[in-house]
KEDRENZA-15462 format. One record per residue: y, z, x of N, C-alpha, C in turn. Coordinates in steps of 0.1 Angstrom, whole numbers, plus 5000, padded with zeros to 4 digits. Example, Ala and Ser with C-alpha at 12.3 -4.5 7.8 and 13.67 -1.06 7.14 Angstrom:
<kelos>
494350785132495550785123496750785132/497850715128498950715137500050795129/
</kelos>
This chain:
<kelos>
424020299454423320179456423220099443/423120189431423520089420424120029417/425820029417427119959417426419859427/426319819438426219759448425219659443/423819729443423019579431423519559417/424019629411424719519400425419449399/426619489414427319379416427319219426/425819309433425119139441424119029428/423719099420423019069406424118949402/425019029397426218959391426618789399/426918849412427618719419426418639422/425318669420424518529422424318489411/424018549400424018479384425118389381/426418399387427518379383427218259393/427118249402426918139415426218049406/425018099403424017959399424717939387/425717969380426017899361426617829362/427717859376428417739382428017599391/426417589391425917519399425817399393/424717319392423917199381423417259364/424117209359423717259344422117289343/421817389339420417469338420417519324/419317549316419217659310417817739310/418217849311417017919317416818049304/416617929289416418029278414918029284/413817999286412617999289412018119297/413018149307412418299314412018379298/413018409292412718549284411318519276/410718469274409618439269408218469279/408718389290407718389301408218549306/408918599311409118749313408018829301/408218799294407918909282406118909283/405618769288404118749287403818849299/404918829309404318869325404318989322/405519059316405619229313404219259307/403719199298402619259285400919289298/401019129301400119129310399619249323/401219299328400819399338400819529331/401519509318401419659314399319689307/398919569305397919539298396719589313/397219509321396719569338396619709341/397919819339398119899340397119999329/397119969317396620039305394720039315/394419929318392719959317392820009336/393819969341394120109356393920249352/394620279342394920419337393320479333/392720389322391520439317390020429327/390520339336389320379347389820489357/390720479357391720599367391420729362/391120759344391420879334392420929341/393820829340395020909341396020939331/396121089328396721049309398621019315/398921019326400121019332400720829326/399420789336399620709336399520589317/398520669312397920579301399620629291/400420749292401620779284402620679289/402920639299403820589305403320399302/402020369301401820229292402320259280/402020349274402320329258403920339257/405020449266406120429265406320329268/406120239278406720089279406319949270/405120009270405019919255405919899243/406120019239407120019230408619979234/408820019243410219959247409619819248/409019729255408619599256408419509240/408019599233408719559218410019529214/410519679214411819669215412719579220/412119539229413119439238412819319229/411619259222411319179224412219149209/412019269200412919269186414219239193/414719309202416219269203416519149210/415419069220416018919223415618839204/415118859197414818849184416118769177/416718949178418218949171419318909175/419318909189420118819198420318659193/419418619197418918469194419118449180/418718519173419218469155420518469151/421118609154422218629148423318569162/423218529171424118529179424218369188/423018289190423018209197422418079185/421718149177421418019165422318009155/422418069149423218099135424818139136/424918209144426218269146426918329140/426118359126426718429115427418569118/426918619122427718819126429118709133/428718649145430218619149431218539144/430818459134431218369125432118479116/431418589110431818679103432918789109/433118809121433818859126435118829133/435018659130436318619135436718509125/436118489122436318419106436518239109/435818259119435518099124434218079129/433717939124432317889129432317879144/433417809146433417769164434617849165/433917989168435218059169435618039188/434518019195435218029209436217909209/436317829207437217709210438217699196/438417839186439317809178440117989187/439618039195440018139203440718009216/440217949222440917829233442417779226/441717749212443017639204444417749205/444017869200444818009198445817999210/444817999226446018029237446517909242/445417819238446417639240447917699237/447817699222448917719216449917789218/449517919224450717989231451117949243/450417849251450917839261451817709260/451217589250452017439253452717409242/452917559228453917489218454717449223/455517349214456717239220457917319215/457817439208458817539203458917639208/458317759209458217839214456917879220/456317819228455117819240455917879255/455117899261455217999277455717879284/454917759281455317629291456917599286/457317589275458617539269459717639277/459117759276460017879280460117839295/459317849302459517829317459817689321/460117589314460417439312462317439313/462717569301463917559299464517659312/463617759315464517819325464917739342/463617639345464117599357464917519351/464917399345466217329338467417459337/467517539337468717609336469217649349/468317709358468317669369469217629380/468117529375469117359382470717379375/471117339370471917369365473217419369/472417579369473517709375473817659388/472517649398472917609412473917509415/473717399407474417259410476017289406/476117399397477517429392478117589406/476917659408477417759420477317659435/477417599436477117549448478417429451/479517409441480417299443481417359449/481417319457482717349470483217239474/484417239467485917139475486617169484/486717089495487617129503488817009506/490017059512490817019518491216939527/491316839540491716799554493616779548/493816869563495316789560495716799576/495616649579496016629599497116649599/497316749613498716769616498516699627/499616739639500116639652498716649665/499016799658497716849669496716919665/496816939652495217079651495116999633/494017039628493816979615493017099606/493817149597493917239589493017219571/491717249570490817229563490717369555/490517309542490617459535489517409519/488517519521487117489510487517609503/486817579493486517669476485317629472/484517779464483917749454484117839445/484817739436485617789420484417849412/483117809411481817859403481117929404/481417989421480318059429479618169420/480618249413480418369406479018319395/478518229391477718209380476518229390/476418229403475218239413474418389408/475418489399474318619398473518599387/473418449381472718459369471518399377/471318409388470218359397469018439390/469718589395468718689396467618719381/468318729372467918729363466718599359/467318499360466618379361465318359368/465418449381464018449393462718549386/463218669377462818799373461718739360/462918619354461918589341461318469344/461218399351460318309358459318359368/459018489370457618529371457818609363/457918689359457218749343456618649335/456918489332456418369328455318379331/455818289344454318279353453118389350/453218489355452318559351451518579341/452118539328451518539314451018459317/451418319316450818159317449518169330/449318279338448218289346447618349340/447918469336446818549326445918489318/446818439307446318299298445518249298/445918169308444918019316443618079317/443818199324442418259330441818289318/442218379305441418419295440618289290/441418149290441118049284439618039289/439917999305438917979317437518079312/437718199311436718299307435818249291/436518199282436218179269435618039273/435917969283435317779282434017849292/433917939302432817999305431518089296/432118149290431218249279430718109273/431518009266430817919259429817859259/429717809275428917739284427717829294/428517879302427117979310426118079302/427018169298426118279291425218269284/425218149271424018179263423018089268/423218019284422517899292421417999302/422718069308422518139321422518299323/423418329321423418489320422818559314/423318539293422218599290420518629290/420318489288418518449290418418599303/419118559317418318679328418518799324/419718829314420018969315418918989302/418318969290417418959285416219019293/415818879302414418919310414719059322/416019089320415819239330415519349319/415919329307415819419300414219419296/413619329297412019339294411319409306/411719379319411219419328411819579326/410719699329410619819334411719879338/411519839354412419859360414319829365/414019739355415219709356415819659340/415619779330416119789316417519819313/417419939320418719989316420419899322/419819789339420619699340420719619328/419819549325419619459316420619509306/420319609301421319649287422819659287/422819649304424519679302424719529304/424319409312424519279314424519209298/423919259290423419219275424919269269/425119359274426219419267427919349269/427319289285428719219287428519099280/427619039284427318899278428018889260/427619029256427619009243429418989238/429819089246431119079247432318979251/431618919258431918789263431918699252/431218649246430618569238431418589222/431418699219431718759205433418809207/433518979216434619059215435618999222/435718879229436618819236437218769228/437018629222437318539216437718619198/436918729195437618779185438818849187/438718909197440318989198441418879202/441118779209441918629212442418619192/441618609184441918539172442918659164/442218819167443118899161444418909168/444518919181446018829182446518769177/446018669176446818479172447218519155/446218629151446618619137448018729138/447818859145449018959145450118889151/450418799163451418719163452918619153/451018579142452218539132453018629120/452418759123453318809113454418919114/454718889129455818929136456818879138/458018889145459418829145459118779160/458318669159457818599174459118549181/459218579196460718539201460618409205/461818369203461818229202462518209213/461918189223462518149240462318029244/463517939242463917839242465217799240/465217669246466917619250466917489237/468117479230468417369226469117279233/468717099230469417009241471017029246/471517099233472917059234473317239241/472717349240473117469247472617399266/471417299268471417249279472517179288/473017099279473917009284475217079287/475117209278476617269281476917399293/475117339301475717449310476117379324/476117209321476417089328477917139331/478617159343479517179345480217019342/480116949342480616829334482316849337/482616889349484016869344485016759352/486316709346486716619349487116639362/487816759371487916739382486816739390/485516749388484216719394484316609393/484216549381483416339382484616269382/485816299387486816219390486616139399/485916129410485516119420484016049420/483616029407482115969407482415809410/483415729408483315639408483115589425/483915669433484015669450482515699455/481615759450480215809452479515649442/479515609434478715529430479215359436/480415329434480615169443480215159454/478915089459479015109472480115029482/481114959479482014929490482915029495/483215149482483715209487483215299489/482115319489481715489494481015459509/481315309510480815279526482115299532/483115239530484615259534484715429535/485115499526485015629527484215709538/483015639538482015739549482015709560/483415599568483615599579484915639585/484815659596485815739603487115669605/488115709613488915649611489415509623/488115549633488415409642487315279638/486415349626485115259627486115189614/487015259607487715189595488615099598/489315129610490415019613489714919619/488214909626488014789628487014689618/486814749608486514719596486914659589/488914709589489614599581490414539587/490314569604491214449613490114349620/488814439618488414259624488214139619/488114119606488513979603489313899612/490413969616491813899624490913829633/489813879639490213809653489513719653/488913649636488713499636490313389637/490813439633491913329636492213319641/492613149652492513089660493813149667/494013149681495113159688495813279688/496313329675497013449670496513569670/494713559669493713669662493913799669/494213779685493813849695494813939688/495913899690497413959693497514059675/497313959665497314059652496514179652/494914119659494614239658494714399665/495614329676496014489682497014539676/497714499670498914549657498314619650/497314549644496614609631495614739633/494914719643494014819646494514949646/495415009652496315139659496915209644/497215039640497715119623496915169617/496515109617495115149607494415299607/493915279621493915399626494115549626/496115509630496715639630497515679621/497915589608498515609596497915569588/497615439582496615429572495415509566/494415489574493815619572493915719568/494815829576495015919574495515929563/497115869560497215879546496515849532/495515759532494615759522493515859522/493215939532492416029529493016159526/494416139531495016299527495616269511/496216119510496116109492494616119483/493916069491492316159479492316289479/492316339492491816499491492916569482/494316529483495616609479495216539463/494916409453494716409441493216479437/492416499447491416549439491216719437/491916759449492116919447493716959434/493916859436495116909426494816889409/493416779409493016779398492116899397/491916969406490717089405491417229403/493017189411493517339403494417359391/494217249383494917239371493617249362/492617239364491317249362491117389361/491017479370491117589371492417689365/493017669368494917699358494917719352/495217579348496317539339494717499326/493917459329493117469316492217579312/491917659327491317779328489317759323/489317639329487917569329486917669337/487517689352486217759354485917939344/486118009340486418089334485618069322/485917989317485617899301483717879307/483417849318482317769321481117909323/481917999335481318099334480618199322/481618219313481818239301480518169287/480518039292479217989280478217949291/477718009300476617999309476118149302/476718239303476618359304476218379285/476918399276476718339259475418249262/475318119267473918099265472718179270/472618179284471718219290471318399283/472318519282472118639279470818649267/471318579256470618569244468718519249/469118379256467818359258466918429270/467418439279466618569288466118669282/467018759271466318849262465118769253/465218719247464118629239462818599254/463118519268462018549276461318679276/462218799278461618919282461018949268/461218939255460118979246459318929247/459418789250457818699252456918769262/457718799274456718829282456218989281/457019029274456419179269455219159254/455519079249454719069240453318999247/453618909254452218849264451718959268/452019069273451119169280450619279270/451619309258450719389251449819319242/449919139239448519099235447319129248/447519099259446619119272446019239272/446319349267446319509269445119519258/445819419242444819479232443519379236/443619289240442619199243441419269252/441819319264441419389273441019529266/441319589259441019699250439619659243/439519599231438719549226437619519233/437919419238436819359249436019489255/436319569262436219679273435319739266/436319779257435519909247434319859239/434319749235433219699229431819689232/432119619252431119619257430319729262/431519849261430920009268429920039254/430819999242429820059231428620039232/428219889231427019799230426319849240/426419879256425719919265425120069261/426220109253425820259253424820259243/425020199231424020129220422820109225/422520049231421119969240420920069251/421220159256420720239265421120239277/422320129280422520079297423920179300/424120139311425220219321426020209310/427120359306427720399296429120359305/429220389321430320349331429820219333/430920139336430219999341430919999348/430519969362430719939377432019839377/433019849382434319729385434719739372/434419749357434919649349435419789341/435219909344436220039337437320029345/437519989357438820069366439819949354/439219849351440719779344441119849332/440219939324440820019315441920079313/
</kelos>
């Protein structure tokens, strides 16, 4: 039953921090009167009672009700006014938002940041697909059947997919991790010394519910302080490592542009629109395209244009489209050949991309063992402090991530 109320405790506390801005530093004070008052009740119960049971058990709470009231004391001085202990332990005044600046930083350097890294890989991407995915084909009309023949010269660069998919969520994941630590630190900043702490305070003054208190005091504390410090002893052990540098330069980008001439030989037929409207019709919608003019001219028009139509048709056509297809595949296997281009292309996809995929996977290995010591610190800190103050030495949900 205790997991169970500490964890309904939790989610309503947490409900209201996220509600209308509150601060509810004022309970601990008013708690502390109400505690004195009933224990003050209790004490002259006891001595009309002559119960020495009861008159021990005032005096033990009393002194704990001190206690408590020395430790909201120290709380408040060293931790929510002054900030000196935490100032002193992370070696910043505003250390929570110089802990924010820390994972800004890892996430949106313009050099080596998580966003730059996952910036360059879909750009590479793109890239590989548009280069695995070019398939030329053939038409060559015979009398009676028409004989069509496709390729894709690039296909083979499609297995740098896999790799590509593997370190684009390893990314992802960090850059969610991240975000959330951030989200947790812009929370500690805001709720806790507003909302959380103040109640976990007033449970620790109350009796019955001290030993909660002390473990809630204990997260809070951790939240507040062991977060954001282990965020900065990161950010500091980061720089004095051989940080991987995962990232693409413009010109390793450009060169995974299959860019080749038997590809854009053909750009000019895609970009004019007279001819790529000519081109994208068939071969009866083409002859009457360029024989109807005829049948403005007077008298004659009828008669030219049944000449012209049939031609058009059944030879014209055809041979201009069997002369494109036959110059543009012939430019594509001399391409392949005789310059040994696809080969060449496979070849510096592969030289680029190897180098930097390895550089992703340190990043994202290094992202997780900063997460690990982050999560270490934090964890352990808070188990200390609870154990320090007297509260749950296990803490309910928040050991299984150990």
């Amino acid at each position: 039953m205790r997991l169970w109320r500490m964890l309904l405790i939790l989610s309503l506390v947490i409900g209201i921090s996220f509600a209308a801005p509150v601060n509810l530093t004022s309970v601990v004070p008013i708690t502390a009167v109400t505690v004195a008052i009933f224990l003050a009740i209790m004490s002259l119960l006891g001595k009309t009672l002559s119960s020495p049971q009861l008159d021990a058990w005032v005096k033990t709470e009393l002194r704990e009700l001190i206690a408590g009231v020395i430790l909201v004391v120290i709380v408040y001085t060293f931790f929510i006014s002054s900030k000196g202990v935490s100032a002193a332990m992370t070696g910043s005044g505003d250390y929570i938002n110089e802990s924010v600046r820390i994972i800004n930083n890892m996430l949106s350097n313009e050099s080596v940041g998580y966003d730059r890294a996952m910036h360059d890989i879909i750009k590479a991407g793109t890239k590989i697909r548009a280069a695995a995915t070019y398939a030329p084909y053939l038409s060559i009309p015979l009398w009676y059947v028409m004989v069509v023949y496709s390729t894709s010269p690039l296909s083979g660069v499609g297995l740098l997919f896999s790799p590509l998919s593997a370190a684009t969520q390893g990314i992802a994941n960090s850059i969610f991790l991240y975000e959330g630590i951030a989200l947790l630190l812009r929370f500690s900043a805001t709720a806790i010394p507003a909302v959380l702490l103040p109640i976990s305070l007033a449970f620790r003054l109350v009796p019955y519910t001290r030993k909660m208190g002390n473990t809630l005091i204990a997260v809070c504390l951790a939240a507040m302080v062991l977060l954001p410090f282990s965020v900065i002893i990161v950010g500091q052990v980061n720089k004095i490592i051989d940080y991987p540098q995962a990232y693409l330069k413009n010109s390793q980008l450009n060169a995974l542009d299959a860019n080749t001439w038997a590809m854009t030989i053909a750009e000019p037929f895609c970009k004019i629109m007279p001819i790529r409207f000519i081109l994208s019709l068939n071969d009866f919608l083409f002859s009457l395209v360029v024989c109807g003019p005829l049948l403005l001219i007077p008298v004659v028009g009828a008669f030219l244009f049944s000449l012209c139509q049939p031609l058009m048709q059944n030879t014209v056509y055809p041979i201009m489209m069997l002369f494109l297809q036959v110059a543009y595949d012939s430019s594509l296997l001399l391409w392949m050949t005789a310059a040994g281009e696809g080969k060449a292309y496979a070849n510096t996809a592969f030289e680029i991309l190897n180098p930097f995929l390895a550089q992703v996977n340190n990043l994202v290995l290094l992202g997780y063992i900063d997460l690990i010591v982050i999560a270490i610190i934090t964890i352990s800190g808070a188990r200390s402090i609870s154990a320090a103050l007297g509260g749950e030495w296990y803490l309910a949900g928040i050991q299984r991530l150990v």
